[in-house]
VEXGUVEX-807171 format. One record per atom (N, C-alpha, C): residue number from 0; atom name; x negated, y, z negated. Coordinates in pm, whole numbers, padded with zeros to 5 digits, always signed. Atoms other than C-alpha are relative to their C-alpha. Example, Ala and Ser with C-alpha at 12.3 -4.5 7.8 and 13.67 -1.06 7.14 Angstrom:
<tornus>
[tornu 0; 'N'; [-00089; -00119; +00000]]
[tornu 0; 'CA'; [-01230; -00450; -00780]]
[tornu 0; 'C'; [-00090; +00120; +00000]]
[tornu 1; 'N'; [+00082; -00119; +00006]]
[tornu 1; 'CA'; [-01367; -00106; -00714]]
[tornu 1; 'C'; [+00077; +00109; -00073]]
</tornus>
This chain:
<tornus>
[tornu 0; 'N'; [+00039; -00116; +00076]]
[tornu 0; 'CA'; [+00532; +00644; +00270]]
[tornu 0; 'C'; [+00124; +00087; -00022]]
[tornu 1; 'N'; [-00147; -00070; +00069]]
[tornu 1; 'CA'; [+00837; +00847; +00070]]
[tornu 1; 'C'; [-00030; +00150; +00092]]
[tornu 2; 'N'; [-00023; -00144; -00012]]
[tornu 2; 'CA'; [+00935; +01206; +00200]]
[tornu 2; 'C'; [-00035; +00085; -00119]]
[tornu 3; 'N'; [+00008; -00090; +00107]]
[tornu 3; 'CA'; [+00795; +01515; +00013]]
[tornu 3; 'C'; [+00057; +00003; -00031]]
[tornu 4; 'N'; [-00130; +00025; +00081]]
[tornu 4; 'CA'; [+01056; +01583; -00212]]
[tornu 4; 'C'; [-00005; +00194; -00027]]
[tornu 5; 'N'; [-00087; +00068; -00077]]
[tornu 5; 'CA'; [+01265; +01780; -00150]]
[tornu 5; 'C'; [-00059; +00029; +00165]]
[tornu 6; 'N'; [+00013; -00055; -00160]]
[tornu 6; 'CA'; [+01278; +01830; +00267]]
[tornu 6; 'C'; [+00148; +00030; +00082]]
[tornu 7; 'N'; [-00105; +00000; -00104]]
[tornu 7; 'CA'; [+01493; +01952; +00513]]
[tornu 7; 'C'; [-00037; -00038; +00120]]
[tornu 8; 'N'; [-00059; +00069; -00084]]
[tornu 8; 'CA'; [+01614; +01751; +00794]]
[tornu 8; 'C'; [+00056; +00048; +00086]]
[tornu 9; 'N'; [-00115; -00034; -00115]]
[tornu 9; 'CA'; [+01746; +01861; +01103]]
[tornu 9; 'C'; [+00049; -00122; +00088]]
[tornu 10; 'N'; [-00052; +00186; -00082]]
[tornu 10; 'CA'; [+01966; +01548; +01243]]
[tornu 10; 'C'; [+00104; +00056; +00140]]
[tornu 11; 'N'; [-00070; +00015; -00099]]
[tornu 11; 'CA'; [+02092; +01591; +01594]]
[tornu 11; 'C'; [+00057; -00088; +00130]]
[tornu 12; 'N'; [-00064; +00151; -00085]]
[tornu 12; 'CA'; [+02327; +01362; +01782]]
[tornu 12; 'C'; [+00163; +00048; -00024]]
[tornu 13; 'N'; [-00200; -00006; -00042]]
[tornu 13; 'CA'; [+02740; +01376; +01905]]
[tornu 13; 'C'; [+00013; -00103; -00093]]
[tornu 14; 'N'; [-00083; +00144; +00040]]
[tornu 14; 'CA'; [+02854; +01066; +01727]]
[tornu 14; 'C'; [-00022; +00030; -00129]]
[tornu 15; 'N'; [-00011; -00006; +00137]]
[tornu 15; 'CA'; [+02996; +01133; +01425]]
[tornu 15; 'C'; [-00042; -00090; -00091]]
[tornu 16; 'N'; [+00066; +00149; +00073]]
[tornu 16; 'CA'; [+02941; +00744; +01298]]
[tornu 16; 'C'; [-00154; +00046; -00047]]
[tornu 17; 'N'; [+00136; +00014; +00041]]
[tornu 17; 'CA'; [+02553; +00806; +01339]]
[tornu 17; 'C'; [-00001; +00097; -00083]]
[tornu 18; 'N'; [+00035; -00115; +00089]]
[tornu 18; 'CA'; [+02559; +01143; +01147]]
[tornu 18; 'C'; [+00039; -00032; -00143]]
[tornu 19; 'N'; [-00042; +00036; +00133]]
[tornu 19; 'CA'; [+02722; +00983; +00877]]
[tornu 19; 'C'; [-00114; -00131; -00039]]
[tornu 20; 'N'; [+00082; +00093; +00041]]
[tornu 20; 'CA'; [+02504; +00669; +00877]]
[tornu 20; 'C'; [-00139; +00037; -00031]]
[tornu 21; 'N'; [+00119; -00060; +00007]]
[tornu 21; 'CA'; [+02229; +00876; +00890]]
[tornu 21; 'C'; [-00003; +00080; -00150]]
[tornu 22; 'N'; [-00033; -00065; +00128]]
[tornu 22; 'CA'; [+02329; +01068; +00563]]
[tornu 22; 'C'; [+00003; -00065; -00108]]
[tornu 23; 'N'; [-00034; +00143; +00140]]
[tornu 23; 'CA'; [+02463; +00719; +00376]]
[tornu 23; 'C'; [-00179; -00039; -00017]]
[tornu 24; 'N'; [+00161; +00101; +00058]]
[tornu 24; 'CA'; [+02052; +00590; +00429]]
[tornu 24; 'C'; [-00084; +00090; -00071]]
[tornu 25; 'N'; [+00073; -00075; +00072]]
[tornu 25; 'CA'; [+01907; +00896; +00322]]
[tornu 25; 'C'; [+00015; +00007; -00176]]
[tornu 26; 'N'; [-00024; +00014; +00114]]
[tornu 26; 'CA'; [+02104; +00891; -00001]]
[tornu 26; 'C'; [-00019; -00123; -00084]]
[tornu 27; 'N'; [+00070; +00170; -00004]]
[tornu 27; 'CA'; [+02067; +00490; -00011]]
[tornu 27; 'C'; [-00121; -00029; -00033]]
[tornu 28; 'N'; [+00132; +00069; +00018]]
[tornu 28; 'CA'; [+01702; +00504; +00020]]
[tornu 28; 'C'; [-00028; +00097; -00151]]
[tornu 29; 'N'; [+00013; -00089; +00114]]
[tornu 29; 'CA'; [+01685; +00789; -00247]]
[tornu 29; 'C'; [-00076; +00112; +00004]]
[tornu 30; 'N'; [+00099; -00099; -00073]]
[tornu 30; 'CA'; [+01489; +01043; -00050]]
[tornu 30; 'C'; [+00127; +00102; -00073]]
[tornu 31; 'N'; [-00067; -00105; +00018]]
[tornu 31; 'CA'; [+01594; +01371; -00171]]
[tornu 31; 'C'; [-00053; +00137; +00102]]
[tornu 32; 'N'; [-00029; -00048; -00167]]
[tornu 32; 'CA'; [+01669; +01556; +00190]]
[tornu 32; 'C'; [+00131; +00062; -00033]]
[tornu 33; 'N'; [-00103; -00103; -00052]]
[tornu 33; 'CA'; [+01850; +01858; +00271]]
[tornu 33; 'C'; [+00059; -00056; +00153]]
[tornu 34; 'N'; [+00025; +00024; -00128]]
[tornu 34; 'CA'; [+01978; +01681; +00562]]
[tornu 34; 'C'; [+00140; +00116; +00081]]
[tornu 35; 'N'; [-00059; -00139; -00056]]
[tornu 35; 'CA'; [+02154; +01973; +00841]]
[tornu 35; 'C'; [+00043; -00078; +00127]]
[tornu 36; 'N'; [-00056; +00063; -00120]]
[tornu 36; 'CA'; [+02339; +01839; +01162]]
[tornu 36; 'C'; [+00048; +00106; +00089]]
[tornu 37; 'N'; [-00029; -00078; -00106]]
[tornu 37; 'CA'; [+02406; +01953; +01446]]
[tornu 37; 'C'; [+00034; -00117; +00108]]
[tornu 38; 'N'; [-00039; +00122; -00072]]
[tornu 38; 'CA'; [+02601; +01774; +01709]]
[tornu 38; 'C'; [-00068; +00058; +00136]]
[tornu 39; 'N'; [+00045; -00010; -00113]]
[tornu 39; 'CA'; [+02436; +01901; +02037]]
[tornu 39; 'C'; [-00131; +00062; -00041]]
[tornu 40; 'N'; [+00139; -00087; -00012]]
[tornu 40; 'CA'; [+02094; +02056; +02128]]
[tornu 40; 'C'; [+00019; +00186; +00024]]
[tornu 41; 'N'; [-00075; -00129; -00042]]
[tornu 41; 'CA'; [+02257; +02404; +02232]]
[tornu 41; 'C'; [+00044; +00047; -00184]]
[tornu 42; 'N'; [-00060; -00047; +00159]]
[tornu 42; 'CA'; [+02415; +02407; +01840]]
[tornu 42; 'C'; [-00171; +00007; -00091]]
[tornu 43; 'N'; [+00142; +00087; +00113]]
[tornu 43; 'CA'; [+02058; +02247; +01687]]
[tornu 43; 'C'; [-00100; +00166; +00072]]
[tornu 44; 'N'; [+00092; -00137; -00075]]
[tornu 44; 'CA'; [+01892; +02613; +01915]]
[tornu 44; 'C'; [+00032; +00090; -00093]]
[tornu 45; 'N'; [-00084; -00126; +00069]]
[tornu 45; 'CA'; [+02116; +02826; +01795]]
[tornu 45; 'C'; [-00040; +00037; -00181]]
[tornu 46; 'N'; [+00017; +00051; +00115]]
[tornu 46; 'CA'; [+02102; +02673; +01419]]
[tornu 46; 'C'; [-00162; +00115; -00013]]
[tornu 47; 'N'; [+00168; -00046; +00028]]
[tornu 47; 'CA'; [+01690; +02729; +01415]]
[tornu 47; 'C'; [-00064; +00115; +00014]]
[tornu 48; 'N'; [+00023; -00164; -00005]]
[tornu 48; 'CA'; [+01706; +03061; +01598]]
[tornu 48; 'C'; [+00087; +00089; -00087]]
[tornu 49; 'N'; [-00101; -00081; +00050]]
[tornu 49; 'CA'; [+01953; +03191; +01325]]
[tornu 49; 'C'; [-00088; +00054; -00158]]
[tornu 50; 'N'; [+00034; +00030; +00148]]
[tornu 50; 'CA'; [+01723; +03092; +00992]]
[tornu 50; 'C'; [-00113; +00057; +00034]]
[tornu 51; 'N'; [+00155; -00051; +00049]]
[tornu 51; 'CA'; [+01411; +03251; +00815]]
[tornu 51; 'C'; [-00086; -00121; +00064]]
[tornu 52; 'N'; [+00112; +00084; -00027]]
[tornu 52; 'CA'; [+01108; +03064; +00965]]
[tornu 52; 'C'; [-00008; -00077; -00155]]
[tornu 53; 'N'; [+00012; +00059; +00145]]
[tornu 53; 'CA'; [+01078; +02982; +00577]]
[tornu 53; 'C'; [+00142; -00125; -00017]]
[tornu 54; 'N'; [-00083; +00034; +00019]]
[tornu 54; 'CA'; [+01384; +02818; +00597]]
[tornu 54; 'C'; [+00030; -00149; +00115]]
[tornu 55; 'N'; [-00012; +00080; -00109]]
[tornu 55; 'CA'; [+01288; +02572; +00908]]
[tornu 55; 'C'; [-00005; -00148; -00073]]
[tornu 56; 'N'; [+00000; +00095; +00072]]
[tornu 56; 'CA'; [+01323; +02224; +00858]]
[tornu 56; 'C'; [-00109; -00088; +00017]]
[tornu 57; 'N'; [+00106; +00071; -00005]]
[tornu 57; 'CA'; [+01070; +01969; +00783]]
[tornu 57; 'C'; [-00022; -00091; +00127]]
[tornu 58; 'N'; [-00003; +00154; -00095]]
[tornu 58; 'CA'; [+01122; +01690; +01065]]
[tornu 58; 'C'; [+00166; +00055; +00086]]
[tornu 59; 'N'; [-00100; -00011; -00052]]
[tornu 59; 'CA'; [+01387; +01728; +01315]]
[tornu 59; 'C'; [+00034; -00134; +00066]]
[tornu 60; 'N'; [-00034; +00117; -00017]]
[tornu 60; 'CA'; [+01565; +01368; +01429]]
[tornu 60; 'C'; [+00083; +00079; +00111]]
[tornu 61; 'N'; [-00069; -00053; -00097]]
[tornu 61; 'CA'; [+01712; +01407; +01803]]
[tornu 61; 'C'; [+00015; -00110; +00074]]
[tornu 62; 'N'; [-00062; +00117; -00124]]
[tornu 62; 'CA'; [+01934; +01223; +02010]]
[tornu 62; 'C'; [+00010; -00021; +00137]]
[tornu 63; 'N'; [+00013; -00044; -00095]]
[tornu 63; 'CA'; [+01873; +01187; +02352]]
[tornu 63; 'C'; [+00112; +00041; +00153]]
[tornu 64; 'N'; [-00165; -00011; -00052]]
[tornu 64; 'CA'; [+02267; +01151; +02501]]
[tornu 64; 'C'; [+00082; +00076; -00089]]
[tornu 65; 'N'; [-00066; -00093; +00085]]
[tornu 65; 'CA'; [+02441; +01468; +02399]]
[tornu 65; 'C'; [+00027; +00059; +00113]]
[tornu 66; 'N'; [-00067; -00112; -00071]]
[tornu 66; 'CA'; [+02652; +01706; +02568]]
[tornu 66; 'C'; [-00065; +00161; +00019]]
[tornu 67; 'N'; [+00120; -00130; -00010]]
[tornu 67; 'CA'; [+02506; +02067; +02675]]
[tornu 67; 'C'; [-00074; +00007; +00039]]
[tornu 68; 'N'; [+00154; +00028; -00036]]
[tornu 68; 'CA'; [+02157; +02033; +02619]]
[tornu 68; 'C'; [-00022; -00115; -00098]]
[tornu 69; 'N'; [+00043; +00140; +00042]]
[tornu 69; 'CA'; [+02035; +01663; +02597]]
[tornu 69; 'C'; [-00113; -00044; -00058]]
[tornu 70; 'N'; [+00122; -00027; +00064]]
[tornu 70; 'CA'; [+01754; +01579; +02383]]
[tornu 70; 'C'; [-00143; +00056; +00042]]
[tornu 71; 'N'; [+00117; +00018; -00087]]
[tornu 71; 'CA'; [+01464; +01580; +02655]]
[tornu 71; 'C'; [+00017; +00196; +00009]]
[tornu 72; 'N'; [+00049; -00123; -00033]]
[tornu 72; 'CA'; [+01564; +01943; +02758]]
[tornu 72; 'C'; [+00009; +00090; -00192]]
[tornu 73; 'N'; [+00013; -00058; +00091]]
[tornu 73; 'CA'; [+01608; +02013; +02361]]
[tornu 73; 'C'; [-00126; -00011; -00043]]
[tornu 74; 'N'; [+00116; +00022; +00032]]
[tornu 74; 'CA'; [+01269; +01888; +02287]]
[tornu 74; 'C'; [-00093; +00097; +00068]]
[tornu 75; 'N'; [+00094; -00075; -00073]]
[tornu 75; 'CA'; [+01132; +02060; +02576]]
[tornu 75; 'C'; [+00000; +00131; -00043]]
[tornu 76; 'N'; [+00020; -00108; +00077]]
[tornu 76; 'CA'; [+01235; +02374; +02435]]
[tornu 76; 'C'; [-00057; +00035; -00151]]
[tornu 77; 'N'; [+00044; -00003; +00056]]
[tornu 77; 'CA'; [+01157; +02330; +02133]]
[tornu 77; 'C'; [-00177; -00004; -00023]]
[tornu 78; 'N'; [+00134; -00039; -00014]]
[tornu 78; 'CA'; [+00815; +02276; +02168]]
[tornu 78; 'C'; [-00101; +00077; +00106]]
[tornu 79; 'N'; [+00013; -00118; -00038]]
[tornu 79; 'CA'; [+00778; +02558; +02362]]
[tornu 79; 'C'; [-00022; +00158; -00086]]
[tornu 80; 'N'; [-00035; -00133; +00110]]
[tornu 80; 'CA'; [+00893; +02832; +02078]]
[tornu 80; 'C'; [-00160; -00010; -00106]]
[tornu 81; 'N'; [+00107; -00003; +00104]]
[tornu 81; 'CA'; [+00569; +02899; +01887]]
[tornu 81; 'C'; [+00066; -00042; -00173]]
[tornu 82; 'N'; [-00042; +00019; +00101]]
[tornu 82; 'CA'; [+00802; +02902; +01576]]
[tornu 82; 'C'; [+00010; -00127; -00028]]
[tornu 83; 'N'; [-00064; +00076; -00006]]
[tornu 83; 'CA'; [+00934; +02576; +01624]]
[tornu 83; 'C'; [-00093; -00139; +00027]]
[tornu 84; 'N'; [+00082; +00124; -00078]]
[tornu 84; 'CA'; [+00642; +02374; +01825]]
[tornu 84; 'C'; [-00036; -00109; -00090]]
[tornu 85; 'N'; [+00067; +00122; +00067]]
[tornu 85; 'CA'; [+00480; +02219; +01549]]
[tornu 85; 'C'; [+00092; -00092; -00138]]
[tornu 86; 'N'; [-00148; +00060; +00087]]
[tornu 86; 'CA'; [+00819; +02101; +01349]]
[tornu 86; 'C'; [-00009; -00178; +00088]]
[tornu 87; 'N'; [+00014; +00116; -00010]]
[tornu 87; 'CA'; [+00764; +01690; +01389]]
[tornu 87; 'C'; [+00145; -00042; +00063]]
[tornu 88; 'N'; [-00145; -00014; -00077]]
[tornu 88; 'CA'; [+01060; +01573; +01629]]
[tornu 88; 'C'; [+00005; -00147; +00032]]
[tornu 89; 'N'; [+00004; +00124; -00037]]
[tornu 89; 'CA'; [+01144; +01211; +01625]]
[tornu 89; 'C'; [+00148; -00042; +00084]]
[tornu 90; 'N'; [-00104; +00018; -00110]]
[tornu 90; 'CA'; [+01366; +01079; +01907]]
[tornu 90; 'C'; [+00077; -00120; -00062]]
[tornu 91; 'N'; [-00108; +00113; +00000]]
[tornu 91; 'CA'; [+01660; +00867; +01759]]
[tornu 91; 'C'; [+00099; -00053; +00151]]
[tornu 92; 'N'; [-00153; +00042; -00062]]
[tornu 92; 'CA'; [+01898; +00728; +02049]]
[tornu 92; 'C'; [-00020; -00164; +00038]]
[tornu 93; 'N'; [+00018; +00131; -00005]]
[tornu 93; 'CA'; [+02006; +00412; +02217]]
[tornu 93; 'C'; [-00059; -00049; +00159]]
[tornu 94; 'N'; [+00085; +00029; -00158]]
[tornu 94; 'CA'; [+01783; +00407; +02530]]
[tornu 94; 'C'; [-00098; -00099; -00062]]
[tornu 95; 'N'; [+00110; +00083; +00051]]
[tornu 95; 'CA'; [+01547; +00136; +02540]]
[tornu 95; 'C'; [-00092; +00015; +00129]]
[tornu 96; 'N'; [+00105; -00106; -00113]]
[tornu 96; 'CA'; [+01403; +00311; +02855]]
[tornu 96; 'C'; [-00086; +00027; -00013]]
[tornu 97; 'N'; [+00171; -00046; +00015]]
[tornu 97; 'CA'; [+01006; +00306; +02881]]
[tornu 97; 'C'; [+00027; +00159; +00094]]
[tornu 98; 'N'; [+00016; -00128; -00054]]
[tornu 98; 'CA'; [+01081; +00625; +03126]]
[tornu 98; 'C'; [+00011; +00061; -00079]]
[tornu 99; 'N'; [-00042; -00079; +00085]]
[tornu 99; 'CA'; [+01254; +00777; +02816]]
[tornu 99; 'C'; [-00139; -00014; -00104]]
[tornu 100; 'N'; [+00133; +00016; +00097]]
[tornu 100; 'CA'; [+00970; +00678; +02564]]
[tornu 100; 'C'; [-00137; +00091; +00048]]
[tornu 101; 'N'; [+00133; -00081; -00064]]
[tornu 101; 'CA'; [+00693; +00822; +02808]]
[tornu 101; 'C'; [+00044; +00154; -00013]]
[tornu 102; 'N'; [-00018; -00156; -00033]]
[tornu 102; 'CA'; [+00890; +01124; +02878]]
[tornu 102; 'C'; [-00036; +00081; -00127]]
[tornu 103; 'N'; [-00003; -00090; +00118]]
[tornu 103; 'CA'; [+00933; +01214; +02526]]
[tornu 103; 'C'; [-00125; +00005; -00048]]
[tornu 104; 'N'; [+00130; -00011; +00027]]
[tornu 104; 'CA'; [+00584; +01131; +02426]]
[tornu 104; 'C'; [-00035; +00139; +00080]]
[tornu 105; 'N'; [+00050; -00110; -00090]]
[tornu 105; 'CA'; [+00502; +01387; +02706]]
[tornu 105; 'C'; [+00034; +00072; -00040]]
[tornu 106; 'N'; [-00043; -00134; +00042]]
[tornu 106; 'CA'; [+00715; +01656; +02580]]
[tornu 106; 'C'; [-00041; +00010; -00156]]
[tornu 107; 'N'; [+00046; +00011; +00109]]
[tornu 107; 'CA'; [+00556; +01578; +02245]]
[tornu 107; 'C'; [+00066; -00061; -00129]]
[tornu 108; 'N'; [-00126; +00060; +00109]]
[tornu 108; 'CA'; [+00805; +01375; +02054]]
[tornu 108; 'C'; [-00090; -00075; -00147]]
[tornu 109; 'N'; [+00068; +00081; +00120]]
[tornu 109; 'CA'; [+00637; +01237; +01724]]
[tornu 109; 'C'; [-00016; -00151; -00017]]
[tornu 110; 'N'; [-00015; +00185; +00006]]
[tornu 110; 'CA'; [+00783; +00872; +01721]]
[tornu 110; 'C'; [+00125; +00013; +00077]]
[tornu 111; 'N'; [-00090; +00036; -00082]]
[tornu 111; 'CA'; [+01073; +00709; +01936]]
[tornu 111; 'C'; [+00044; -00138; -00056]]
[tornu 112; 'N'; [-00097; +00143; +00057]]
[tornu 112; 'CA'; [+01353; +00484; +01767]]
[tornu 112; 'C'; [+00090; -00015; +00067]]
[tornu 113; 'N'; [-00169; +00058; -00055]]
[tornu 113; 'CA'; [+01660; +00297; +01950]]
[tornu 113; 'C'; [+00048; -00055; -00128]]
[tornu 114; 'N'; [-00076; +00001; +00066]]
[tornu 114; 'CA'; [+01928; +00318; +01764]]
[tornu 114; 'C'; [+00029; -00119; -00098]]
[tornu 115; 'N'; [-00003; +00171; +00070]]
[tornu 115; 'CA'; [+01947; +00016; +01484]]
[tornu 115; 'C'; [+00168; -00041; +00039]]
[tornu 116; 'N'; [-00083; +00014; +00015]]
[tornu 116; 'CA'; [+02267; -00172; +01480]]
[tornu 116; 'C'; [+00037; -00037; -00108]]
[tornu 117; 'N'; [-00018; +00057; +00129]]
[tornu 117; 'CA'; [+02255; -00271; +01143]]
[tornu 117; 'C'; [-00012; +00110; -00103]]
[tornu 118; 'N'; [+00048; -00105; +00083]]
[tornu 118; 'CA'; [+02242; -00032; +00847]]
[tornu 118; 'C'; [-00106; -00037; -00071]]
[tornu 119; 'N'; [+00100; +00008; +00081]]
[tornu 119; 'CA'; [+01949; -00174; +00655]]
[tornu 119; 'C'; [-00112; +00071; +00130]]
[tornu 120; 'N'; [+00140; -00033; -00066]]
[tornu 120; 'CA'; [+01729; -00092; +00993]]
[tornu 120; 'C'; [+00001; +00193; -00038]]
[tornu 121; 'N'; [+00020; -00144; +00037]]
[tornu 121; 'CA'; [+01866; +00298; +00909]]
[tornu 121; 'C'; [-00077; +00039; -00101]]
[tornu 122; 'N'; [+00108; -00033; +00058]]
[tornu 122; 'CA'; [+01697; +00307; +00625]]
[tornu 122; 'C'; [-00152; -00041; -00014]]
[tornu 123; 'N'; [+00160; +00022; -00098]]
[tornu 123; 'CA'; [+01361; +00155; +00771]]
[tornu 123; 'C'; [-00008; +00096; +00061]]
[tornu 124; 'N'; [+00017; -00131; -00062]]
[tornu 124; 'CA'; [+01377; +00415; +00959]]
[tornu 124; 'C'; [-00072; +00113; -00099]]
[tornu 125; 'N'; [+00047; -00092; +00133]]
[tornu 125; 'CA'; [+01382; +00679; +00688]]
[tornu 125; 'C'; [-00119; -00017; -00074]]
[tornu 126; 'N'; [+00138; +00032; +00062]]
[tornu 126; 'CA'; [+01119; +00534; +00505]]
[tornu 126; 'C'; [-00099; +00040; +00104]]
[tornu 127; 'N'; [+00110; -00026; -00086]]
[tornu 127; 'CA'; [+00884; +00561; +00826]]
[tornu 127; 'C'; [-00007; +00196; -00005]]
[tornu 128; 'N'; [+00024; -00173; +00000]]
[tornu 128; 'CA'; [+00923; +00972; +00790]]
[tornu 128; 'C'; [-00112; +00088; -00037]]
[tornu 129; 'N'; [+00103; -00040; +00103]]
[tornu 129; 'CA'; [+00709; +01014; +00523]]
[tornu 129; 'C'; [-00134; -00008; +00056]]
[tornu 130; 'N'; [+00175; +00014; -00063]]
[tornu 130; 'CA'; [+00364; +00882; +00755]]
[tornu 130; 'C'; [+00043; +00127; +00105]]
[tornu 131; 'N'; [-00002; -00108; -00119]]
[tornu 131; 'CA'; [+00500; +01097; +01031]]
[tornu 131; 'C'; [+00002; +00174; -00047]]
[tornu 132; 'N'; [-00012; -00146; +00099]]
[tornu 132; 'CA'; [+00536; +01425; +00771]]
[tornu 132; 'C'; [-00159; +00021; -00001]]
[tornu 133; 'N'; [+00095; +00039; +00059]]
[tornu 133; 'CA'; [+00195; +01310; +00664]]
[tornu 133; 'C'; [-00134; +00042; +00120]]
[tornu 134; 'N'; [+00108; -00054; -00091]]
[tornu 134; 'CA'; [+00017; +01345; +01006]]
[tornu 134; 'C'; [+00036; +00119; +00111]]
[tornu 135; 'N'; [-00045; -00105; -00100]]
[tornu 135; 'CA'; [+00204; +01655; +01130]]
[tornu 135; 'C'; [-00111; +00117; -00033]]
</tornus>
């Protein structure tokens, strides 16, 4: 199912590579996405507490190995903030950790992807957004 058109994106993760690969599939698949980065969870806080509520982003993509604050305690805050709680939060990283999968489910994570190694799985990915937009 396609992304409303347009949306903003909040993409957080350290690794420059993924932030860029993450940008090439969005444009690739043809989604038209404001996409916004942020390399830690501490920057991706800051970011969300800075903007108009009007201005929040549709779906937030979070990595769970980051410096600062690591996805689990960014998630956890996040869906904490009344502003923020019900913003759809899908866990990109490269854990293949059922502890990590449960946890984040628990803290309310939307969906849970390990990292593709290929670029066609990035934009599989992307495409899956649109059901998860759909039942937020």
């Amino acid at each position: 199912m396609p992304l409303p058109q347009p949306t903003k994106i909040l993409y957080v993760d350290d690794d420059m590579d993924d932030r860029y690969f993450m940008s090439l599939s969005i444009t690739e698949t043809g989604t038209n996405a404001d996409l916004v980065c942020a390399s830690n969870g501490a920057d991706a806080i800051e970011y969300l507490n800075s903007i108009n509520t009007s201005d929040l982003p549709a779906l937030i993509i979070l990595d769970l190995n980051m410096p600062k604050w690591d996805g689990t305690e960014t998630l956890h805050y996040l869906k904490k903030q009344p502003h923020l709680a019900d913003i759809p939060v899908v866990i990109l990283t490269t854990s293949n950790s059922n502890a990590d999968r449960e946890k984040c489910a628990l803290l309310g994570a939307s969906s849970y992807y390990t990292k593709p190694y290929r670029f066609d799985e990035y934009k599989q990915i992307i495409n899956s957004f649109g059901s998860i937009l759909a039942h937020s």
